[in-house]
DSSP file (Angstrom, degrees, kcal/mol; ACC not computed):
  #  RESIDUE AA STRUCTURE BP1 BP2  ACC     N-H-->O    O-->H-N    N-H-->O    O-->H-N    TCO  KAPPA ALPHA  PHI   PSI    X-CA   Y-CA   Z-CA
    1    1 A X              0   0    0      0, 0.0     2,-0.1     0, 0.0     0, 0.0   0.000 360.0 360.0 360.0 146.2  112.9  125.7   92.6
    2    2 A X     >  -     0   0    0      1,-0.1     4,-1.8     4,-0.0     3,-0.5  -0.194 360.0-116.9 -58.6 144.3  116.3  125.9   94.3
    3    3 A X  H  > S+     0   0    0      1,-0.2     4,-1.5     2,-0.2    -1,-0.1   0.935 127.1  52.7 -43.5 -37.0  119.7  124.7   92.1
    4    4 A X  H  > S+     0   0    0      1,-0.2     4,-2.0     2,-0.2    -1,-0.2   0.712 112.8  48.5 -95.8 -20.4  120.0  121.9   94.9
    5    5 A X  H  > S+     0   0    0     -3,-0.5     4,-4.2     2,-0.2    -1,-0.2   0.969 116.5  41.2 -60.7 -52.3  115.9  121.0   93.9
    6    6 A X  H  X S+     0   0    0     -4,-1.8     4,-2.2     1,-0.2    -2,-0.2   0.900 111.8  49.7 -55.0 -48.6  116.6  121.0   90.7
    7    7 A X  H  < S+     0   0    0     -4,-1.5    -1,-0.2    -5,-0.3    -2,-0.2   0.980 115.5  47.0 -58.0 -69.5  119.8  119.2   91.0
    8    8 A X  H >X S+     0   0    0     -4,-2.0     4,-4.3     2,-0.2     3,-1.2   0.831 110.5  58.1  -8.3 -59.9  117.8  116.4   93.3
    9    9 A X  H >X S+     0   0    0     -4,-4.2     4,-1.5     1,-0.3     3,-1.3   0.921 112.2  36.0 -57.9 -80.5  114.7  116.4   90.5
   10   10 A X  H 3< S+     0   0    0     -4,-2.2    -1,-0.3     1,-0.3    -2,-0.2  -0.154 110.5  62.1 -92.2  38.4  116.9  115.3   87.6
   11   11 A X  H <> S+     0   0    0     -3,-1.2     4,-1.6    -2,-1.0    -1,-0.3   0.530 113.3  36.0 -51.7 -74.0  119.1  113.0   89.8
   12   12 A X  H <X S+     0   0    0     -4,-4.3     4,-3.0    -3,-1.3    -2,-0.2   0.904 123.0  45.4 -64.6 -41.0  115.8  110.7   90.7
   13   13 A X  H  < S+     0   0    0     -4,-1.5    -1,-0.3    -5,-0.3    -3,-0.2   0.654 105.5  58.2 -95.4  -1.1  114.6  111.3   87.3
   14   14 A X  H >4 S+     0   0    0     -5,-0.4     3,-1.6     2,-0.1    -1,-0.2   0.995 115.8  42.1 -47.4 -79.3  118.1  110.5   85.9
   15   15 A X  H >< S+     0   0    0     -4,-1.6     3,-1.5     1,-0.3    -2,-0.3   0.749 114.0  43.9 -42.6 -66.3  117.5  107.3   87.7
   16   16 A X  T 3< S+     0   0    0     -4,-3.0    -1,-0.3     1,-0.3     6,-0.3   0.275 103.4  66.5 -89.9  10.2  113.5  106.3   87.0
   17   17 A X  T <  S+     0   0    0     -3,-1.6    -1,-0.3    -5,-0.2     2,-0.2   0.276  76.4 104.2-104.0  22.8  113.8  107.2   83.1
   18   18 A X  S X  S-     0   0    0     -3,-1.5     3,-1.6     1,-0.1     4,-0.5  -0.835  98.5 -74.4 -94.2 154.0  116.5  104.0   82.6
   19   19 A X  T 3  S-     0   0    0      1,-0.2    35,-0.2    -2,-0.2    -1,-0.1  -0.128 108.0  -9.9 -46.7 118.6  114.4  101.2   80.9
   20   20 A X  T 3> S+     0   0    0     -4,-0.1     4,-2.9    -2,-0.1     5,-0.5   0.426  95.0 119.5  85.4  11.9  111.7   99.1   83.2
   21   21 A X  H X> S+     0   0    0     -3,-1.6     3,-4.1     2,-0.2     4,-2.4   0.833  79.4  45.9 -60.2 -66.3  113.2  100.9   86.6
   22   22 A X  H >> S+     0   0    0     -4,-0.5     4,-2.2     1,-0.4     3,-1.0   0.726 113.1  52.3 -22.1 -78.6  109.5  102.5   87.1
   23   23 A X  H 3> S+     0   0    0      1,-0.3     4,-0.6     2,-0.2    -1,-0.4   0.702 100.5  52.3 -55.5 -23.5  108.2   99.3   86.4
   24   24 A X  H XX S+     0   0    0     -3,-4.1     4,-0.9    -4,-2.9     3,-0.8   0.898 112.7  52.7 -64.5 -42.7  110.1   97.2   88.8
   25   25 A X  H XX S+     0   0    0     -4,-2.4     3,-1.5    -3,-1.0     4,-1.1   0.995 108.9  47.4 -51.8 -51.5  108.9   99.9   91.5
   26   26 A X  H 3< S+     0   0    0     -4,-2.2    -1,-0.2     1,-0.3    -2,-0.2   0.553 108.0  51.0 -89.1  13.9  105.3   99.6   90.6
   27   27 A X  H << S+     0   0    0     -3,-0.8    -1,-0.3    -4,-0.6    -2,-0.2   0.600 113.0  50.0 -94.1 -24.5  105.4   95.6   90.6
   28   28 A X  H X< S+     0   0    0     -3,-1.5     3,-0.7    -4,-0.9    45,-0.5   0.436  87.5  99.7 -83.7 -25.3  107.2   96.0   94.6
   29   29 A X  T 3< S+     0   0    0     -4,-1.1    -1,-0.1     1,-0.2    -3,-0.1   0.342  71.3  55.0 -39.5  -7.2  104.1   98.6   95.3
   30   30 A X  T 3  S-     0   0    0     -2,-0.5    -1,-0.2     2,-0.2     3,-0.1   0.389 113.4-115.7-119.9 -21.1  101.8   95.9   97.4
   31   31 A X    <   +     0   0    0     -3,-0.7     2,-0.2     1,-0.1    -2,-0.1   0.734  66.8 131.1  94.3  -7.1  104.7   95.1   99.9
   32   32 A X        -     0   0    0      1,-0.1    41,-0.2    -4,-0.1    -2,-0.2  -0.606  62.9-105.3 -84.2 169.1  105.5   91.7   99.3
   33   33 A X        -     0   0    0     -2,-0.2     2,-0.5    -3,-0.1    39,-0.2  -0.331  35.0-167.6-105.1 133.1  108.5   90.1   98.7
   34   34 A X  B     -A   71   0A   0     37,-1.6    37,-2.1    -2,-0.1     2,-0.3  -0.960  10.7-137.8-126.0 145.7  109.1   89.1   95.1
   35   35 A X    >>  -     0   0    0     -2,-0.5     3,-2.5    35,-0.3     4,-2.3  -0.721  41.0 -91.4 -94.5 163.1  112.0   86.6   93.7
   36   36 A X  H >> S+     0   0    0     -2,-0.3     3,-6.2     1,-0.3     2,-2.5   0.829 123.2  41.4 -47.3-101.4  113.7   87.1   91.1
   37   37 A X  H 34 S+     0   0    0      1,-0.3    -1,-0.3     2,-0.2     4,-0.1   0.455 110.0  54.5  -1.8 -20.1  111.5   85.3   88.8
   38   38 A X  H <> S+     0   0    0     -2,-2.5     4,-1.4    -3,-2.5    -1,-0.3   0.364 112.8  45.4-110.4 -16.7  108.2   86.5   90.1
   39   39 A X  H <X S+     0   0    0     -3,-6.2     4,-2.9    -4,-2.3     3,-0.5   0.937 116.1  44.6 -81.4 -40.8  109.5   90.4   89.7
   40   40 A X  H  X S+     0   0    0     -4,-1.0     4,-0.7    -5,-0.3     6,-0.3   0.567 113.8  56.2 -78.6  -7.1  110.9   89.7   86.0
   41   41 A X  H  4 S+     0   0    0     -5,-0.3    -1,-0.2     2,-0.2    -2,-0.2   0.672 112.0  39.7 -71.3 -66.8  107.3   87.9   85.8
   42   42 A X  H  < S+     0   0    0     -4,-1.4    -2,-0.2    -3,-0.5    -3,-0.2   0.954 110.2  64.0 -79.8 -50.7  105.5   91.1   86.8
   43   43 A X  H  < S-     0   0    0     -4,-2.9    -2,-0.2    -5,-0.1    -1,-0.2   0.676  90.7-147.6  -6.3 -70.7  107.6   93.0   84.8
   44   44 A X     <  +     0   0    0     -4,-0.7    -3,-0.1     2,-0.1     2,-0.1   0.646  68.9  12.7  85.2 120.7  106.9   91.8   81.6
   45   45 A X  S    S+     0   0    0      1,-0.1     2,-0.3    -4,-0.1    -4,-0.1   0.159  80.4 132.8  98.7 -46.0  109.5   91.7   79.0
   46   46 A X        -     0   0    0     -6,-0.3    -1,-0.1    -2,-0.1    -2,-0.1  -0.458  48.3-145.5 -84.7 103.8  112.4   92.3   81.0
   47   47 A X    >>  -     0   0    0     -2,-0.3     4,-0.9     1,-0.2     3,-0.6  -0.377  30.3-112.6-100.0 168.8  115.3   89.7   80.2
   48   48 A X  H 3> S+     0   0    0      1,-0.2     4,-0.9     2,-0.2    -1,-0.2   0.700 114.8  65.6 -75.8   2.8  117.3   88.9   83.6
   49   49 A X  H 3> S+     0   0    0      2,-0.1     4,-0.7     1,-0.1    -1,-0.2   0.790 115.7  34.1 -82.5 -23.5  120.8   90.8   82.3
   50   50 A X  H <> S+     0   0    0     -3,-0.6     4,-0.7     2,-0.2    -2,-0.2   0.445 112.7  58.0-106.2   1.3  118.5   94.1   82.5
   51   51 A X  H  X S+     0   0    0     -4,-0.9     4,-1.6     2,-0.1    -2,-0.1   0.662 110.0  46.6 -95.4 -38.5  116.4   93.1   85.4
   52   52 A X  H  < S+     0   0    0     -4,-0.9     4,-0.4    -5,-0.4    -2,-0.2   0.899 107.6  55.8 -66.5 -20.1  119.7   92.8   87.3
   53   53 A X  H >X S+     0   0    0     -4,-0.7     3,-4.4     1,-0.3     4,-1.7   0.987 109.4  43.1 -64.1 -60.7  121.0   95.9   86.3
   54   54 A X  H 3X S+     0   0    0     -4,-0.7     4,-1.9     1,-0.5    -1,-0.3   0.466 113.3  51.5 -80.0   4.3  118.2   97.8   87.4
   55   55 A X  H 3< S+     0   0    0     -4,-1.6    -1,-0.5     2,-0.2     4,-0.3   0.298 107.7  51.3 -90.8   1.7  117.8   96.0   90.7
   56   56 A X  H <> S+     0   0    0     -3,-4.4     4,-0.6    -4,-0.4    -2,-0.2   0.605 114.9  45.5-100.9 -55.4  121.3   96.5   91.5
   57   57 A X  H >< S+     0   0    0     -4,-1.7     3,-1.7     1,-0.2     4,-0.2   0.957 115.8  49.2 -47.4 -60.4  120.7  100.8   90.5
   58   58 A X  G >X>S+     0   0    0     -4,-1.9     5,-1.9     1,-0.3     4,-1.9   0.884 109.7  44.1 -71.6 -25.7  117.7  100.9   92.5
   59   59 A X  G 345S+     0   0    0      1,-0.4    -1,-0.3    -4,-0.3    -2,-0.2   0.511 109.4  56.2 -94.1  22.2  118.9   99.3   95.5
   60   60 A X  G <<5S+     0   0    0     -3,-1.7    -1,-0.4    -4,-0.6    -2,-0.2   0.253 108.6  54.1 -89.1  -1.3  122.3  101.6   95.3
   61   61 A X  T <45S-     0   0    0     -3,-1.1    -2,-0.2    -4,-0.2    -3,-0.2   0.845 124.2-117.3-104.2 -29.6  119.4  104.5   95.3
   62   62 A X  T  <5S+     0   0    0     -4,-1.9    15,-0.5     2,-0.1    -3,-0.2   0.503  84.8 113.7 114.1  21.8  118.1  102.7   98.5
   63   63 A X      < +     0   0    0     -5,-1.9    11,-1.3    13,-0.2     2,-0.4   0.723  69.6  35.9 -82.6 -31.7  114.8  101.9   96.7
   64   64 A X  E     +B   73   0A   0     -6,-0.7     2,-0.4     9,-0.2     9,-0.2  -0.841  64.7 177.4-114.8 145.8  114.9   98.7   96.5
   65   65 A X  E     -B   72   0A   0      7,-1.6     7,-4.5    -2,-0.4     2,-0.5  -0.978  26.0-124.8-163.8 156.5  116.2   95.9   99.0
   66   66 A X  E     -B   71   0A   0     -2,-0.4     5,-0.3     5,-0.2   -31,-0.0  -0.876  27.3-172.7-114.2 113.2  116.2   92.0   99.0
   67   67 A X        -     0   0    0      3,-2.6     3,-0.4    -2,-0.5    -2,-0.0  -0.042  48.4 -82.5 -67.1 156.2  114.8   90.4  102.0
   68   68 A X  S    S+     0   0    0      1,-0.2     3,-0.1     3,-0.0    -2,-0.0   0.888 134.2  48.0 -14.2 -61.5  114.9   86.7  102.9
   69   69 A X  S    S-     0   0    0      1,-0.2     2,-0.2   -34,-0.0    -1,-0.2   0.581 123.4 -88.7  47.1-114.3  112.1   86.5  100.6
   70   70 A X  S    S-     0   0    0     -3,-0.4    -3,-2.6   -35,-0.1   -35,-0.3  -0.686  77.1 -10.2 168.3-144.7  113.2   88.4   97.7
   71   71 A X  E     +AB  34  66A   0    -37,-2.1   -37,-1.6    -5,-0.3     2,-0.3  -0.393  58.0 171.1 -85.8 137.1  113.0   92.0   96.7
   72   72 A X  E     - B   0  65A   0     -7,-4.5    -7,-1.6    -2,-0.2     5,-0.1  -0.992  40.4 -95.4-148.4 137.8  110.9   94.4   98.8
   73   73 A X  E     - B   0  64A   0    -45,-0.5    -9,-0.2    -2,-0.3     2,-0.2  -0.263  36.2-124.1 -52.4 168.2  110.7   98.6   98.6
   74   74 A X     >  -     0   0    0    -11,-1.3     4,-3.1   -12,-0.1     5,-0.4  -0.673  36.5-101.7-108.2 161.3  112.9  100.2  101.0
   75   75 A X  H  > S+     0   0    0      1,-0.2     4,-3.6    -2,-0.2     5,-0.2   0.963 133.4  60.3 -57.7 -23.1  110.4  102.6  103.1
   76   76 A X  H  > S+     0   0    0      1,-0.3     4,-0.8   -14,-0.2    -1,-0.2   0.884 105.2  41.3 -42.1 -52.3  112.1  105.0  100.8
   77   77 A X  H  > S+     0   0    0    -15,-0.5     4,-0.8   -14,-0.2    -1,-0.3   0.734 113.8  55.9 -44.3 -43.0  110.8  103.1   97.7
   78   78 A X  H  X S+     0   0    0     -4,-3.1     4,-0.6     1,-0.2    -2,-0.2   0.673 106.8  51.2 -86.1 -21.4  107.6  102.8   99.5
   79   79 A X  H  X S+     0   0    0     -4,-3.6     4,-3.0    -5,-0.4    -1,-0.2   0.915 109.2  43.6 -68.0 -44.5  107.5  106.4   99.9
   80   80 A X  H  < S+     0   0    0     -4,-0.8    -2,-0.2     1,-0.3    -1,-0.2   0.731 111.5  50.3 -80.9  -8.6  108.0  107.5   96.5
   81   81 A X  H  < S+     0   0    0     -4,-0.8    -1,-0.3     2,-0.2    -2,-0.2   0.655 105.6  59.9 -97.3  14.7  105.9  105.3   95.0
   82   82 A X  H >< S+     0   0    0     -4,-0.6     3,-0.7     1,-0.2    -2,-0.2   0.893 113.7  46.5 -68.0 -37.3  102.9  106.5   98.0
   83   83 A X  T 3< S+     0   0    0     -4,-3.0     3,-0.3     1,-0.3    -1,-0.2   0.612 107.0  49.0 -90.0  -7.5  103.6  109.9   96.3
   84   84 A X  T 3  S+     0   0    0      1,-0.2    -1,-0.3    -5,-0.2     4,-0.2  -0.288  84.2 105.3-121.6  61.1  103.5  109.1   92.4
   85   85 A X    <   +     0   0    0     -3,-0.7    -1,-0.2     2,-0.1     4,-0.1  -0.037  59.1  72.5-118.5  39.5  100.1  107.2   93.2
   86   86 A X  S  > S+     0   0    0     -3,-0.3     4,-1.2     2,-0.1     3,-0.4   0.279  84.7  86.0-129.1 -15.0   97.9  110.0   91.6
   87   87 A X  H  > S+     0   0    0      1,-0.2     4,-2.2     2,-0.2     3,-0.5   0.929  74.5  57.0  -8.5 -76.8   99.3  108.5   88.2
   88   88 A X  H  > S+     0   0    0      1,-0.2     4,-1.2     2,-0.2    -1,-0.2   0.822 109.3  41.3 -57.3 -36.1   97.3  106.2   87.5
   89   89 A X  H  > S+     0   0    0     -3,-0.4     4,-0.7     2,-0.2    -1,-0.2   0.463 118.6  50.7-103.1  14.2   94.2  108.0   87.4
   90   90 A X  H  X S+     0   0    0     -4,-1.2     4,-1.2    -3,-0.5    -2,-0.2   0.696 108.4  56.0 -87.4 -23.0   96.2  111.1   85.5
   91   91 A X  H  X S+     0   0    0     -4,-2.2     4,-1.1    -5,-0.3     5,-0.3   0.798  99.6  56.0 -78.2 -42.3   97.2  108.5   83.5
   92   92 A X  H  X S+     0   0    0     -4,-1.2     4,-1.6     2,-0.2    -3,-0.1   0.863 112.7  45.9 -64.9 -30.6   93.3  107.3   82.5
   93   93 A X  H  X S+     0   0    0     -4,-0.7     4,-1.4     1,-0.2    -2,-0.2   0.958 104.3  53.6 -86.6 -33.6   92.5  110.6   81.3
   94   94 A X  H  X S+     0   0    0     -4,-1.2     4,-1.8     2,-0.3    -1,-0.2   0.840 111.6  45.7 -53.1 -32.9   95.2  111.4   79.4
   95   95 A X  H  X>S+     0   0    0     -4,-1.1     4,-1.7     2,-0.2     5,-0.5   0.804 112.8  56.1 -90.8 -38.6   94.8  108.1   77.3
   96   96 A X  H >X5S+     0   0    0     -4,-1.6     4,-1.9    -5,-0.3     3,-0.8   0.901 109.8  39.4 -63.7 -51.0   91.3  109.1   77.3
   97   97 A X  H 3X5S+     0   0    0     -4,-1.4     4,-1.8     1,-0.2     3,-0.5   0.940 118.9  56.1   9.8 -84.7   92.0  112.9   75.7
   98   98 A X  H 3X5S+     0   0    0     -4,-1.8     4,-0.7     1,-0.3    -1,-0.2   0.636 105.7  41.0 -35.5 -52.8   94.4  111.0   73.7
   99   99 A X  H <X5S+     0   0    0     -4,-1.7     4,-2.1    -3,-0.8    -1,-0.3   0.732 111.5  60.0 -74.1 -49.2   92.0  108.4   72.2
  100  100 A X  H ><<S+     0   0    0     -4,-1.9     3,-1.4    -5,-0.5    -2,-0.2   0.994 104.1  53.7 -33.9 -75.4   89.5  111.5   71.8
  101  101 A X  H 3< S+     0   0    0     -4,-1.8    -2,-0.2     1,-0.4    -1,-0.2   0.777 105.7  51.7 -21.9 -58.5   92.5  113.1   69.4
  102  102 A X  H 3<        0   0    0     -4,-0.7    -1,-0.4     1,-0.3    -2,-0.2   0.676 360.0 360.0 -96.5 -12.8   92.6  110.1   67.2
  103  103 A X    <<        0   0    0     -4,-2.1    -1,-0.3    -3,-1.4    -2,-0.2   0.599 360.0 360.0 -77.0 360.0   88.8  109.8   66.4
């Protein structure tokens, strides 16, 4: 990878390791419009001084944006989260492996 990749990589990932951003993306993943209350809802957990934050970060990152609505990915958002959708099933094996480990 390039300096300016690299630089890029831990920029975004600067960004998606502060607490619940990831999870605010993947609750905006279906394309509909959420209110406040129905994201912090999906969320789980999430009290609304740290739900604002991170809706305020992502949509300075251009990830996020609030519609008439509510809150909807930007295509940008929509993009990234098109590309971290082999997750989930990296994510079943690994807790399987994992689960393996501990018997």
């Amino acid at each position: 990878m390039s300096a300016k990749e690299d630089l890029a990589v831990a920029q975004l990932l600067g960004l998606l390791e502060s607490r619940y951003a990831i999870r605010v993306l993947w609750a905006l993943r279906d394309g509909h419009a959420q209110t406040f209350r129905l994201l912090q809802d999906s969320v789980g957990g999430i009290t609304p001084n740290t739900l604002n934050t991170r809706i305020k970060e992502l949509r300075q990152a251009t990830l996020v944006t609030h519609g008439k609505d509510g809150y909807l990915l930007t295509p940008q958002g929509a993009d990234l989260l098109k590309r971290w959708s082999e997750v989930p099933a990296f994510a079943v094996k690994w807790a399987a492996s994992q689960a393996k480990k501990s018997t």
